[in-house]
mmCIF file as gemmi writes it, N, C-alpha and C atoms, coordinates in Angstrom:
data_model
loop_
_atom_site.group_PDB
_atom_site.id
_atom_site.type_symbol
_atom_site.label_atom_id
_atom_site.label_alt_id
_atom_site.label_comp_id
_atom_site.label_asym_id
_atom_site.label_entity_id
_atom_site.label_seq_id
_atom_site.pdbx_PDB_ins_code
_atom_site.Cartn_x
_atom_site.Cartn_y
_atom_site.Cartn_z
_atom_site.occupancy
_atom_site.B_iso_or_equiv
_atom_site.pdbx_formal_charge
_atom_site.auth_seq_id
_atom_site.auth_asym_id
_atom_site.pdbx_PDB_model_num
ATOM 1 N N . UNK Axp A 1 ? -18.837 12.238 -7.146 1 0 ? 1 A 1
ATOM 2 C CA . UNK Axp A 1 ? -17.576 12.171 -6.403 1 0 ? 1 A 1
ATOM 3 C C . UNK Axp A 1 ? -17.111 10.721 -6.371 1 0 ? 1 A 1
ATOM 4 N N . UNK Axp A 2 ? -15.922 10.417 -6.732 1 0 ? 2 A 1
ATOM 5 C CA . UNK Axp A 2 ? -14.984 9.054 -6.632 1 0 ? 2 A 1
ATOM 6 C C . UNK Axp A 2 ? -14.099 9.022 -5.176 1 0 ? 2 A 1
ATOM 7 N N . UNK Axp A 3 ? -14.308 8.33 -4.698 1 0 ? 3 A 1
ATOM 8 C CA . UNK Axp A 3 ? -12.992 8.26 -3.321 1 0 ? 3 A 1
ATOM 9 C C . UNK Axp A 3 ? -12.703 6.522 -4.185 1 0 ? 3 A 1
ATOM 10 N N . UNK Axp A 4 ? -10.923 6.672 -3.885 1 0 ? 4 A 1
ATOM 11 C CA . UNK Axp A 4 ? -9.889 6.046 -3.55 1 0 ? 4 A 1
ATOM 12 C C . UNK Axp A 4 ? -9.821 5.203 -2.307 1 0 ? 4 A 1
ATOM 13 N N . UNK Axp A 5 ? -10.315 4.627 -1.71 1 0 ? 5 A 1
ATOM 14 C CA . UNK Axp A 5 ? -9.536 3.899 -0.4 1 0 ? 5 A 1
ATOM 15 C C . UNK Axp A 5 ? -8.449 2.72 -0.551 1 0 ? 5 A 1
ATOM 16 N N . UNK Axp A 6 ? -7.872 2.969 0.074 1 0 ? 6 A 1
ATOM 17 C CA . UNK Axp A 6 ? -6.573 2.256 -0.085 1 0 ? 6 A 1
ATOM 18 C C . UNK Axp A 6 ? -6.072 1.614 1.274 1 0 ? 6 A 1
ATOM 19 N N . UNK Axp A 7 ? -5.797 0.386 0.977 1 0 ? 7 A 1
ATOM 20 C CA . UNK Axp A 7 ? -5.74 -0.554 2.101 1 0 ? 7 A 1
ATOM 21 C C . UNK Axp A 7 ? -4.27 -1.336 1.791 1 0 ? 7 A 1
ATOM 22 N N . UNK Axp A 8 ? -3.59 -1.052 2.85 1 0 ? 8 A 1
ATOM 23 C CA . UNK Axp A 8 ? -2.146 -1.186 2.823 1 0 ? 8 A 1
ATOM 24 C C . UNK Axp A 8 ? -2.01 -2.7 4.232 1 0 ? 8 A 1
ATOM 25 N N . UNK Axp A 9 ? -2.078 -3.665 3.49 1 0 ? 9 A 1
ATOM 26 C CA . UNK Axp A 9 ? -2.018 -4.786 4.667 1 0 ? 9 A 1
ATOM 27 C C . UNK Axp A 9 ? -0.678 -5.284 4.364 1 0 ? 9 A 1
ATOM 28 N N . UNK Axp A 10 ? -0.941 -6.863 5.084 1 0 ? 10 A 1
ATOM 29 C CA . UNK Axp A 10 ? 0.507 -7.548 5.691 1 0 ? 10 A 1
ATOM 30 C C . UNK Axp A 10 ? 0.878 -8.075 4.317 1 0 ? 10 A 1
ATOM 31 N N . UNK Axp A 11 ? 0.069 -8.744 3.402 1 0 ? 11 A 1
ATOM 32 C CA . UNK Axp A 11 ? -0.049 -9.828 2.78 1 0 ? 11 A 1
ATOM 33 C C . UNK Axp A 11 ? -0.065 -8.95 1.25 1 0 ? 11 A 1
ATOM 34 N N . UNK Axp A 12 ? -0.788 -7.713 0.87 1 0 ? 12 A 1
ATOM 35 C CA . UNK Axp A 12 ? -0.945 -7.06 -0.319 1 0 ? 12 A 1
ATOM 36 C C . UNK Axp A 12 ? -1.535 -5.777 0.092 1 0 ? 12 A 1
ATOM 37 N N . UNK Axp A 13 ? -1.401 -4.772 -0.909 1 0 ? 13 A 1
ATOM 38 C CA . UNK Axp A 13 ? -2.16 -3.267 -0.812 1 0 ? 13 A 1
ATOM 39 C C . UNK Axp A 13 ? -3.307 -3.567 -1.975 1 0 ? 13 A 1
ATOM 40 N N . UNK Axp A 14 ? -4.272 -3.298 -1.356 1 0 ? 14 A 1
ATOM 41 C CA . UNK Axp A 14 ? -5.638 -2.717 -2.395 1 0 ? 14 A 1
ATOM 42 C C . UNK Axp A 14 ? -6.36 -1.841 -2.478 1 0 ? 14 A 1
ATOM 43 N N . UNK Axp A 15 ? -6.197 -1.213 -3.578 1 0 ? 15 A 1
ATOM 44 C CA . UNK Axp A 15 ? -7.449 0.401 -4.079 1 0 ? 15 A 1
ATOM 45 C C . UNK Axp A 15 ? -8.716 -0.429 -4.145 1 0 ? 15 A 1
ATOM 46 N N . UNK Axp A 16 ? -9.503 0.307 -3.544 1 0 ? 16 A 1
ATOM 47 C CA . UNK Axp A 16 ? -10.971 0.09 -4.091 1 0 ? 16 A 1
ATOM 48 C C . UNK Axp A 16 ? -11.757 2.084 -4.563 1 0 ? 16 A 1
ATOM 49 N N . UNK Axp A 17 ? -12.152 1.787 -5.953 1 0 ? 17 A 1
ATOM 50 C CA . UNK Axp A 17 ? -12.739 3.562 -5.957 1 0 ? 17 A 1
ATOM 51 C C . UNK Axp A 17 ? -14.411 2.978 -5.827 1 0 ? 17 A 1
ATOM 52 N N . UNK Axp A 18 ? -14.743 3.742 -5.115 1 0 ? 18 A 1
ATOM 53 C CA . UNK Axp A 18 ? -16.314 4.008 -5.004 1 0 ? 18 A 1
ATOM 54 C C . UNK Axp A 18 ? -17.247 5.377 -5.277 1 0 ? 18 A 1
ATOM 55 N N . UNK Axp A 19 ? -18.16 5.151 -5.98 1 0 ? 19 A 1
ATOM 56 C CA . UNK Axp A 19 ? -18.825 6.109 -5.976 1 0 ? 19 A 1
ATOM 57 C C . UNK Axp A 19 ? -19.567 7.355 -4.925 1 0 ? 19 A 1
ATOM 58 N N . UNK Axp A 20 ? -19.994 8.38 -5.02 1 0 ? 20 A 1
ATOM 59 C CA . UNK Axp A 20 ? -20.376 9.125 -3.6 1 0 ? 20 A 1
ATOM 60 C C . UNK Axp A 20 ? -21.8 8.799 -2.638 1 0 ? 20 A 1
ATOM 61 N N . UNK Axp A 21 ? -22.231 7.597 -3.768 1 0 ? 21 A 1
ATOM 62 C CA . UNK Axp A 21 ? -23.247 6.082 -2.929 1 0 ? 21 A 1
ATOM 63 C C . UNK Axp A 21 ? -22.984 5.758 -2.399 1 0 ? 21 A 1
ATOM 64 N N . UNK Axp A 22 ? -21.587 4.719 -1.96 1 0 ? 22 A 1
ATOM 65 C CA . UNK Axp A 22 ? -20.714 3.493 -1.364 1 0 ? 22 A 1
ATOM 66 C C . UNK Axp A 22 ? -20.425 2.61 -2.696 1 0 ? 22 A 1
ATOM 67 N N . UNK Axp A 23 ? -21.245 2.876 -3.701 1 0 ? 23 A 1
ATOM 68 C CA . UNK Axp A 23 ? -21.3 1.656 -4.873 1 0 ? 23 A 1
ATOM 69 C C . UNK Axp A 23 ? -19.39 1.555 -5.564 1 0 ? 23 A 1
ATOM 70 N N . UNK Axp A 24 ? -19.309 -0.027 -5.923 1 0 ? 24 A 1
ATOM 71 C CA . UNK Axp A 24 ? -18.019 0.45 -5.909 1 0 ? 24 A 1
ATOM 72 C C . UNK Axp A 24 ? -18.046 0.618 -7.796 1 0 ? 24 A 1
ATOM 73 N N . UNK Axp A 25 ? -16.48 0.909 -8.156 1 0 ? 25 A 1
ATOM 74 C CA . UNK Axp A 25 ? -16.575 1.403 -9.271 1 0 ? 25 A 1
ATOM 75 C C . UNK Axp A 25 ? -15.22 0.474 -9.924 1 0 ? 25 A 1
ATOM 76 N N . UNK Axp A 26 ? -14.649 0.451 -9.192 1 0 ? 26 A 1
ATOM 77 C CA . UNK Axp A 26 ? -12.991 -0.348 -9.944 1 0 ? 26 A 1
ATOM 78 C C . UNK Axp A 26 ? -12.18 -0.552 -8.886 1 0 ? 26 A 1
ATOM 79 N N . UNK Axp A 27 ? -11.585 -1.451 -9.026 1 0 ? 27 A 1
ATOM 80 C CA . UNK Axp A 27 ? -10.786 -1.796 -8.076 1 0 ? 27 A 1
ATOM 81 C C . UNK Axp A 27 ? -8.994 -2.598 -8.751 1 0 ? 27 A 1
ATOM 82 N N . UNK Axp A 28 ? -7.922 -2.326 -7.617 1 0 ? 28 A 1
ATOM 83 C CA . UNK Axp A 28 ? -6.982 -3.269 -8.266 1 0 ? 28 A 1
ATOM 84 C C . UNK Axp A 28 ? -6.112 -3.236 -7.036 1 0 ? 28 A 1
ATOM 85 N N . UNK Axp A 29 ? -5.274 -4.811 -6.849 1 0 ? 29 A 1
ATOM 86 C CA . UNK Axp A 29 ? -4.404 -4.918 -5.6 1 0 ? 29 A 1
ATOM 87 C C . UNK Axp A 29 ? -3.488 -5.755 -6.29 1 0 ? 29 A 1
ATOM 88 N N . UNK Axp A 30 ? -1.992 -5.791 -5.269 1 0 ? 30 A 1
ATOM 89 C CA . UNK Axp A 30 ? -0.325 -6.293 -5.697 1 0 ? 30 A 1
ATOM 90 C C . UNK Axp A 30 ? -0.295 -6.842 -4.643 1 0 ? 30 A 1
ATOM 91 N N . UNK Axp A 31 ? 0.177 -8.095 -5.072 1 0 ? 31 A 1
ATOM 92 C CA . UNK Axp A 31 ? 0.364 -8.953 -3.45 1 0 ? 31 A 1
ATOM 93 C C . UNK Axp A 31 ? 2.19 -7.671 -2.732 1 0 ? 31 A 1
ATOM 94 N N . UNK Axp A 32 ? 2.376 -8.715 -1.825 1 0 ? 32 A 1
ATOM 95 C CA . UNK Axp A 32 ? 3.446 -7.741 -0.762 1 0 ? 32 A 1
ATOM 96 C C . UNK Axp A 32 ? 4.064 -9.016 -0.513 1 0 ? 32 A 1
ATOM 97 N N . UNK Axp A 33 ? 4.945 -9.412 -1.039 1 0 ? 33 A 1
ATOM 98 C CA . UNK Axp A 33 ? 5.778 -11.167 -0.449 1 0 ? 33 A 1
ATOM 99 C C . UNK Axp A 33 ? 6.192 -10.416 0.943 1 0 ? 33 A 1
ATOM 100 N N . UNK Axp A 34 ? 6.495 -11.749 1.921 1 0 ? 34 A 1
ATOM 101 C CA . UNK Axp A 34 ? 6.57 -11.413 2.878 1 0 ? 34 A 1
ATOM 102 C C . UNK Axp A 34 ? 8.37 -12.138 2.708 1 0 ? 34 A 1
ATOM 103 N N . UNK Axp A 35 ? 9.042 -11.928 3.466 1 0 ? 35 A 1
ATOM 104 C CA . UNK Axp A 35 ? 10.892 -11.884 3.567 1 0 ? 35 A 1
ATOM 105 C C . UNK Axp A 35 ? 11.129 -12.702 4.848 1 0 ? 35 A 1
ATOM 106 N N . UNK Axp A 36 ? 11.082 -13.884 5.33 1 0 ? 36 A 1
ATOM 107 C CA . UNK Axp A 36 ? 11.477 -14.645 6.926 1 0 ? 36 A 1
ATOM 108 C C . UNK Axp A 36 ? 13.044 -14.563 6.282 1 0 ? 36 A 1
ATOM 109 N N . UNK Axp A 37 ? 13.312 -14.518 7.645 1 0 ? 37 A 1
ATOM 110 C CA . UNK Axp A 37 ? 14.786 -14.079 7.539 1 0 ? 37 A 1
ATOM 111 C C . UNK Axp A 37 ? 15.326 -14.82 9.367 1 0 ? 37 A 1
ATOM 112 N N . UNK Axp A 38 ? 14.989 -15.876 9.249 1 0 ? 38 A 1
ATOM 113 C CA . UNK Axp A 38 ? 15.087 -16.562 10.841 1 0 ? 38 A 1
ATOM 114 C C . UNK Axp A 38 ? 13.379 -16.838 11.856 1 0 ? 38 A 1
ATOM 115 N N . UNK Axp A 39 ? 13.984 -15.772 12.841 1 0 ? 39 A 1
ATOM 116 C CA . UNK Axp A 39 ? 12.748 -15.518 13.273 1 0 ? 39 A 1
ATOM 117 C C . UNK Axp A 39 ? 11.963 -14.375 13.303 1 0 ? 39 A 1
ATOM 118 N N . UNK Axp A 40 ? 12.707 -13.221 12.159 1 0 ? 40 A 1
ATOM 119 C CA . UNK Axp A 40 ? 12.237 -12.265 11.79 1 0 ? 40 A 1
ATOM 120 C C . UNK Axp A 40 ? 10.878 -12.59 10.165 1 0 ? 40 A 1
ATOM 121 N N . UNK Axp A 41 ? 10.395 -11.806 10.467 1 0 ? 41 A 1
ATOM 122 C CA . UNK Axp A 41 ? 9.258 -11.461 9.177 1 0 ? 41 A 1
ATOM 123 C C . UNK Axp A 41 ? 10.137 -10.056 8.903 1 0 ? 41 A 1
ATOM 124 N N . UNK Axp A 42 ? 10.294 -9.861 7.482 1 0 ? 42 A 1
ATOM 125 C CA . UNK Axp A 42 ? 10.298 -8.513 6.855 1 0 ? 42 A 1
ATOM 126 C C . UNK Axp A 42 ? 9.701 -7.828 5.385 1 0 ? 42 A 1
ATOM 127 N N . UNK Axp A 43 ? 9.549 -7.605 5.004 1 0 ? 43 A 1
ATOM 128 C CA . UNK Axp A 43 ? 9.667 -6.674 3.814 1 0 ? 43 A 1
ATOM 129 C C . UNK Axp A 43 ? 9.72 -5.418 3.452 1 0 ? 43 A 1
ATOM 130 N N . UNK Axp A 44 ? 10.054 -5.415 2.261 1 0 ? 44 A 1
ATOM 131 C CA . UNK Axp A 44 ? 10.96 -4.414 1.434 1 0 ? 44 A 1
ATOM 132 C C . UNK Axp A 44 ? 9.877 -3.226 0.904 1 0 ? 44 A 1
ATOM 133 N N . UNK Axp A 45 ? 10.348 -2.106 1.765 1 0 ? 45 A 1
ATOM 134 C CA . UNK Axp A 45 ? 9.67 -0.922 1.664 1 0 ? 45 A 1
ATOM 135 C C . UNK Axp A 45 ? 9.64 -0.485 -0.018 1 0 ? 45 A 1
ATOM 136 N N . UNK Axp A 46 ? 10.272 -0.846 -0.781 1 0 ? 46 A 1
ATOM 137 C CA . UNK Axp A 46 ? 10.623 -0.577 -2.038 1 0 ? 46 A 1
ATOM 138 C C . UNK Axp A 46 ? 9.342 -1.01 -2.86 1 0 ? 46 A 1
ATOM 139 N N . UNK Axp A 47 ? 9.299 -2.436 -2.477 1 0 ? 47 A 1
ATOM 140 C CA . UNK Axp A 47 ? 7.877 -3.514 -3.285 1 0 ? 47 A 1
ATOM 141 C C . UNK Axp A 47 ? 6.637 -2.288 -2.731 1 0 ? 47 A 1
ATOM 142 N N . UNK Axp A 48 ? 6.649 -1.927 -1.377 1 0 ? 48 A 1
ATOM 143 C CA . UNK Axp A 48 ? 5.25 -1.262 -0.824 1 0 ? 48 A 1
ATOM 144 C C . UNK Axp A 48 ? 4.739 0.019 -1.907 1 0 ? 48 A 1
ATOM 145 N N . UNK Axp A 49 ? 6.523 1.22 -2.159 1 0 ? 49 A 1
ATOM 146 C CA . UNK Axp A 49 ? 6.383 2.023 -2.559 1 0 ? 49 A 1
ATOM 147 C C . UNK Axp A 49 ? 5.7 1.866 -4.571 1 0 ? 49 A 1
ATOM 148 N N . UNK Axp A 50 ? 6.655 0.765 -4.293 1 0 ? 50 A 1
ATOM 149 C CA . UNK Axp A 50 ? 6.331 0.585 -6.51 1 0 ? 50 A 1
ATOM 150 C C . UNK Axp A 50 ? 4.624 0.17 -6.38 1 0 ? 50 A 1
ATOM 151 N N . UNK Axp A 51 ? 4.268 -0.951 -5.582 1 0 ? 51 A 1
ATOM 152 C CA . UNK Axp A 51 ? 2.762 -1.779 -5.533 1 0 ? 51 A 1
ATOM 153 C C . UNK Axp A 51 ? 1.891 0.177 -5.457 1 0 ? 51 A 1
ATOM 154 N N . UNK Axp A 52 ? 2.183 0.624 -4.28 1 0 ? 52 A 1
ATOM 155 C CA . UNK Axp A 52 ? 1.111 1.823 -4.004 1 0 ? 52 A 1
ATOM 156 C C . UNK Axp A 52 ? 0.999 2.483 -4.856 1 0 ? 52 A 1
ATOM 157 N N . UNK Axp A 53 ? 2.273 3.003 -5.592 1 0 ? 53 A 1
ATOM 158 C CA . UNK Axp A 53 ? 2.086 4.295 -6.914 1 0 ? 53 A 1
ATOM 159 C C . UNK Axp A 53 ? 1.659 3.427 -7.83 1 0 ? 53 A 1
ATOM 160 N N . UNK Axp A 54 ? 1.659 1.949 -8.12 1 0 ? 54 A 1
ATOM 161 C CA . UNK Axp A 54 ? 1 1.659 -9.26 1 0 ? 54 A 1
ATOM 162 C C . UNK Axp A 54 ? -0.324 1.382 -9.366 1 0 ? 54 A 1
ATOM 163 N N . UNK Axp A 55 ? -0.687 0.943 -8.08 1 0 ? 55 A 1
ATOM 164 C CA . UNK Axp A 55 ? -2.617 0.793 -8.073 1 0 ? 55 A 1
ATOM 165 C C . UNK Axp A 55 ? -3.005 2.865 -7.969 1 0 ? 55 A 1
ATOM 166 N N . UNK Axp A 56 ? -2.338 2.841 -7.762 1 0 ? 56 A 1
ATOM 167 C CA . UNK Axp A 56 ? -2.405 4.729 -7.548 1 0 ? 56 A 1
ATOM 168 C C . UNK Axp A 56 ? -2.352 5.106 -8.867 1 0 ? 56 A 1
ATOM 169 N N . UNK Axp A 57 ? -1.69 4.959 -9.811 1 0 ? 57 A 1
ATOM 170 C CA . UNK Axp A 57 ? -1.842 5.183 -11.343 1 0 ? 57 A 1
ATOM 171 C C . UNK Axp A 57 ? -2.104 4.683 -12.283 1 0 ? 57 A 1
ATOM 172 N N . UNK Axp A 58 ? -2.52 3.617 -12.021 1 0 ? 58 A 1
ATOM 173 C CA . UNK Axp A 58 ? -3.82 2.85 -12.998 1 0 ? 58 A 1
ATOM 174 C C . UNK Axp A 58 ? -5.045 2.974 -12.516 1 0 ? 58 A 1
ATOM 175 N N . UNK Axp A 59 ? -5.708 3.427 -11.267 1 0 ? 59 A 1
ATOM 176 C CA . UNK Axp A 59 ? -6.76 3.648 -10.828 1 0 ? 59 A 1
ATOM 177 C C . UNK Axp A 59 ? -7.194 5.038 -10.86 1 0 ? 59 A 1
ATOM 178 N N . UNK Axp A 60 ? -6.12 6.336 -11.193 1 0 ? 60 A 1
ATOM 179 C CA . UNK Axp A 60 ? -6.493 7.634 -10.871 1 0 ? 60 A 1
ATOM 180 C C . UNK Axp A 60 ? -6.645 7.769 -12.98 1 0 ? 60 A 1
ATOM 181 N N . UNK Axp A 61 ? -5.818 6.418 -13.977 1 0 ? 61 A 1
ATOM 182 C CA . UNK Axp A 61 ? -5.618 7.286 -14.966 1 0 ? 61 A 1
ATOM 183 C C . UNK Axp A 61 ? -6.748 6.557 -15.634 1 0 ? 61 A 1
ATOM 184 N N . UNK Axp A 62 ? -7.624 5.403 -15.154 1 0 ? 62 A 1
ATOM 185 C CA . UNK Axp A 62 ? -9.259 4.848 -15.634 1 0 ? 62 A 1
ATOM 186 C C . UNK Axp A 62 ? -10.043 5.673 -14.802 1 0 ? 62 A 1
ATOM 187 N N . UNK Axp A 63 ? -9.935 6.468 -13.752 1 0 ? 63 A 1
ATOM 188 C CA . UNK Axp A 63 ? -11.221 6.896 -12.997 1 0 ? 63 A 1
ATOM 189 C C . UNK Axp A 63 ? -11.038 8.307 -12.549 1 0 ? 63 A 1
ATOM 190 N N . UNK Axp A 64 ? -11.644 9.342 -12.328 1 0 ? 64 A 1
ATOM 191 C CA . UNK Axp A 64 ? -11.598 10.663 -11.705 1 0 ? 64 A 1
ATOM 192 C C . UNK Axp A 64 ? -11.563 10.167 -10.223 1 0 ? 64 A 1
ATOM 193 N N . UNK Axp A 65 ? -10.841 10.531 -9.525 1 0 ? 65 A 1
ATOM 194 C CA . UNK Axp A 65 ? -10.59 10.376 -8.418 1 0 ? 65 A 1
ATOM 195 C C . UNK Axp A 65 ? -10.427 11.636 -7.38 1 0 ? 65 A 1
ATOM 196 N N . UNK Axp A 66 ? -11.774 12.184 -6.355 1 0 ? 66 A 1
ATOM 197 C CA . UNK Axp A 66 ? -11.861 13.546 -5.762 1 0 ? 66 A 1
ATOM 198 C C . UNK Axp A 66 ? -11.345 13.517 -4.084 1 0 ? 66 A 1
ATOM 199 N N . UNK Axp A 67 ? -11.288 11.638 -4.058 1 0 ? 67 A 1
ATOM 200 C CA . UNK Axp A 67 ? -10.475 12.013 -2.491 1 0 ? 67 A 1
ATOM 201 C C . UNK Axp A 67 ? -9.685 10.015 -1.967 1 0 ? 67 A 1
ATOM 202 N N . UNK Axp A 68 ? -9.175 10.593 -0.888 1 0 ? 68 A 1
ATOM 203 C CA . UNK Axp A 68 ? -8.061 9.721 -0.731 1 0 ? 68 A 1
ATOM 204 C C . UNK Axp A 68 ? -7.952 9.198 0.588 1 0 ? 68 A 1
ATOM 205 N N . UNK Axp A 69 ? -8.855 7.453 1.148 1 0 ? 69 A 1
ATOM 206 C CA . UNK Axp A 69 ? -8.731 7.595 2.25 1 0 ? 69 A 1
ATOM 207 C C . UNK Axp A 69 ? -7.198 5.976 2.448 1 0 ? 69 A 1
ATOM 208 N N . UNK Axp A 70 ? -7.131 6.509 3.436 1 0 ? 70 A 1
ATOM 209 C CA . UNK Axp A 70 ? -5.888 5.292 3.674 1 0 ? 70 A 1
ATOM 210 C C . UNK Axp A 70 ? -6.214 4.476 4.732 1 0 ? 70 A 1
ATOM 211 N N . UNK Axp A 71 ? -5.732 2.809 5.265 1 0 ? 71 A 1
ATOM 212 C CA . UNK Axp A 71 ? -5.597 2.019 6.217 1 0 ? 71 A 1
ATOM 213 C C . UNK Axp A 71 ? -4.306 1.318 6.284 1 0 ? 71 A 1
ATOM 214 N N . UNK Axp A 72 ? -3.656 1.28 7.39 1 0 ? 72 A 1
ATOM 215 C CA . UNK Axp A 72 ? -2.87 0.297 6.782 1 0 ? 72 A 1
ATOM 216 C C . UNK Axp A 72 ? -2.761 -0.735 8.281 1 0 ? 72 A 1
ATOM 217 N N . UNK Axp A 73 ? -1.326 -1.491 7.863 1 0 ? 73 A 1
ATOM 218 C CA . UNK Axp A 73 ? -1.201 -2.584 8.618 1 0 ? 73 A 1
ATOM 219 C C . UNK Axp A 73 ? -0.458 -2.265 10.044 1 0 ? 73 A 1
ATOM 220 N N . UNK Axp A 74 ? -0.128 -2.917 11.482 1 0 ? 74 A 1
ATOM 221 C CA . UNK Axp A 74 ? 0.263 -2.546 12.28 1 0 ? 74 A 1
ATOM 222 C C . UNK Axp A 74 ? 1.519 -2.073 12.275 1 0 ? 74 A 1
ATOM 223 N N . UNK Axp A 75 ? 2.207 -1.524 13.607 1 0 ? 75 A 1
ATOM 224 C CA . UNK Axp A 75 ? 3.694 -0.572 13.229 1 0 ? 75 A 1
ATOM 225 C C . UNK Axp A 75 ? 4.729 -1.626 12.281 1 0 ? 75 A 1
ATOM 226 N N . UNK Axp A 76 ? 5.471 -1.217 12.041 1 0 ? 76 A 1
ATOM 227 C CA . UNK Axp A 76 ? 6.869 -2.203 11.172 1 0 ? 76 A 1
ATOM 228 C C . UNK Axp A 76 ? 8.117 -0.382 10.995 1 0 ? 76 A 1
ATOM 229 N N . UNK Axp A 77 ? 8.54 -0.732 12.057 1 0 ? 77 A 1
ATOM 230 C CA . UNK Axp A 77 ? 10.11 0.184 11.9 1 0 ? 77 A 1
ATOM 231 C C . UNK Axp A 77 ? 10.691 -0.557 10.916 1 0 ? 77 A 1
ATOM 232 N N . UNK Axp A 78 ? 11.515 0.181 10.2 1 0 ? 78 A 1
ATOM 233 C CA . UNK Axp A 78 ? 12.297 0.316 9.245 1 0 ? 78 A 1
ATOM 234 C C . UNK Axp A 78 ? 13.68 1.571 9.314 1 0 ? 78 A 1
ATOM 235 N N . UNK Axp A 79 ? 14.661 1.415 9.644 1 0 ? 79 A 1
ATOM 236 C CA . UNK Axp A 79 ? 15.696 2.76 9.283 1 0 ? 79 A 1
ATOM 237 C C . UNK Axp A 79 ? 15.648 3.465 8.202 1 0 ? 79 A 1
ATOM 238 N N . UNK Axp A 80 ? 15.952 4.557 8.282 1 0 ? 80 A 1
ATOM 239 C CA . UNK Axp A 80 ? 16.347 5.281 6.878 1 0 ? 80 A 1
ATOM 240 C C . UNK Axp A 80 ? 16.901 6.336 7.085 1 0 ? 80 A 1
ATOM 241 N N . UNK Axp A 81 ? 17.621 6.551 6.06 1 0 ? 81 A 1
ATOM 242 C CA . UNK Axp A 81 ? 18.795 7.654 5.791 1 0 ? 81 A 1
ATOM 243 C C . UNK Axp A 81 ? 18.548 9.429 6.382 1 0 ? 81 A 1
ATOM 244 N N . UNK Axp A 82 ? 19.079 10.078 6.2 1 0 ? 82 A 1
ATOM 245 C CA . UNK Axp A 82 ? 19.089 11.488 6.743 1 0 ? 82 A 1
ATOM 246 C C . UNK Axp A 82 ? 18.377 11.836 5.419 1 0 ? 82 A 1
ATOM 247 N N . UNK Axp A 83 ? 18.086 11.659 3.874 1 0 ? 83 A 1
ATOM 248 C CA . UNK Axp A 83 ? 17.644 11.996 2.916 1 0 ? 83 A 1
ATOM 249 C C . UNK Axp A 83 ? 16.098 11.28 2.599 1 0 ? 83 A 1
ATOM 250 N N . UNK Axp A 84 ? 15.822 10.508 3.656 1 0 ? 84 A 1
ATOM 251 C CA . UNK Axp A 84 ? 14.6 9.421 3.659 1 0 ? 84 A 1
ATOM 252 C C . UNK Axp A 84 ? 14.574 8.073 2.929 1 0 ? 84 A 1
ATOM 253 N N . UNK Axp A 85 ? 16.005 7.739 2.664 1 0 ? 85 A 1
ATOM 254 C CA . UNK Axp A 85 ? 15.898 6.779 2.028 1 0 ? 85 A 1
ATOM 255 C C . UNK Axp A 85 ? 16.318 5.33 2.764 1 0 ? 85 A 1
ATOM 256 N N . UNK Axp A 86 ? 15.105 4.241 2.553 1 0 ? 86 A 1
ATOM 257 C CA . UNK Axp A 86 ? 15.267 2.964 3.317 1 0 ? 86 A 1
ATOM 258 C C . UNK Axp A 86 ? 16.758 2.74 3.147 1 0 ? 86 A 1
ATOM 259 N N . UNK Axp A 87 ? 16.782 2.273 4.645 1 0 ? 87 A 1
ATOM 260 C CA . UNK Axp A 87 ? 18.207 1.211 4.821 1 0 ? 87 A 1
ATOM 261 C C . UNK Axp A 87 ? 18.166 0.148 4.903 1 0 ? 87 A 1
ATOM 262 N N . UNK Axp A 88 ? 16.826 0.193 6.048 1 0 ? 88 A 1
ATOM 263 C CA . UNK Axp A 88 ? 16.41 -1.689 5.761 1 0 ? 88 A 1
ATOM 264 C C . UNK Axp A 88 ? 15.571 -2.037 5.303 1 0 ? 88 A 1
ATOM 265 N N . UNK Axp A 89 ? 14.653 -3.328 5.627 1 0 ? 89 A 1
ATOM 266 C CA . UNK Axp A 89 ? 13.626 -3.754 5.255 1 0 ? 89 A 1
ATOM 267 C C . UNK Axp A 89 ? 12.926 -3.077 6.422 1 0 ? 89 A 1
ATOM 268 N N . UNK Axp A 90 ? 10.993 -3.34 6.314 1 0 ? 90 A 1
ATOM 269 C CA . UNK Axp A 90 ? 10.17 -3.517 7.258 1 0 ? 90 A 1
ATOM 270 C C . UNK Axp A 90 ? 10.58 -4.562 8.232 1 0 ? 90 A 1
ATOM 271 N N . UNK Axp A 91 ? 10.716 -4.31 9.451 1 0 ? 91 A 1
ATOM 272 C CA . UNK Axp A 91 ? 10.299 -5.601 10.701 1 0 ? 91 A 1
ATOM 273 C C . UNK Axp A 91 ? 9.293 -5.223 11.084 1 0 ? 91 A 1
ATOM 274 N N . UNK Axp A 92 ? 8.466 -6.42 10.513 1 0 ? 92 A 1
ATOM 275 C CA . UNK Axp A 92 ? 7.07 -6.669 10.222 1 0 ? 92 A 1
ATOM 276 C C . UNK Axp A 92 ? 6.626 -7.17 11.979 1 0 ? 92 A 1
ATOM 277 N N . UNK Axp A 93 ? 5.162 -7.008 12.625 1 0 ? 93 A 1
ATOM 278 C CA . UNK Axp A 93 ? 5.023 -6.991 13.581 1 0 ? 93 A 1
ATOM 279 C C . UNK Axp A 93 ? 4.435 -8.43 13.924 1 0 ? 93 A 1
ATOM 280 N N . UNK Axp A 94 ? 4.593 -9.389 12.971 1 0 ? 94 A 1
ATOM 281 C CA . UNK Axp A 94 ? 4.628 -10.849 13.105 1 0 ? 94 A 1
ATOM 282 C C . UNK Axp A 94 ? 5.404 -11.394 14.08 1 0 ? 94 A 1
């Protein structure tokens, strides 16, 4: 068995796959620029979505992958549309 964990922080998201030991097996992470905009911190839900599906599909298409755990970083509202689509950025909890 392979698990996926996936760690969604302030700074970058990182897959790590491990074996059904703990041993790990492959790993890959995308930094996450962060957006100051005054005295706001933000970023762009867009960078989160492209960074996640891509450690998500270079890690599921080198490794069998049988499960999927997630972490991520503290709240950050963001608006979005009646169709789910971002309006704004993250306001990041900086």
């Amino acid at each position: 068995m392979r698990i996926l964990a996936l760690d969604v922080g302030t700074t970058s998201i990182r897959g790590i796959v491990m074996d059904d030991a703990g041993r790990f097996v492959d790993e890959e992470s995308r930094q996450t620029p962060l957006i100051i905009s005054g005295s706001f911190i933000e970023q762009s839900p867009t960078v989160y979505r492209d960074c996640l599906y891509g450690i998500c599909s270079r890690l599921s298409r080198d490794n069998e992958i049988d499960a999927v755990s997630i972490t991520g970083f503290r709240s950050a509202p963001m608006l979005i549309s009646s169709d789910g689509e971002p309006l704004s950025n993250f306001i990041m909890w900086q």
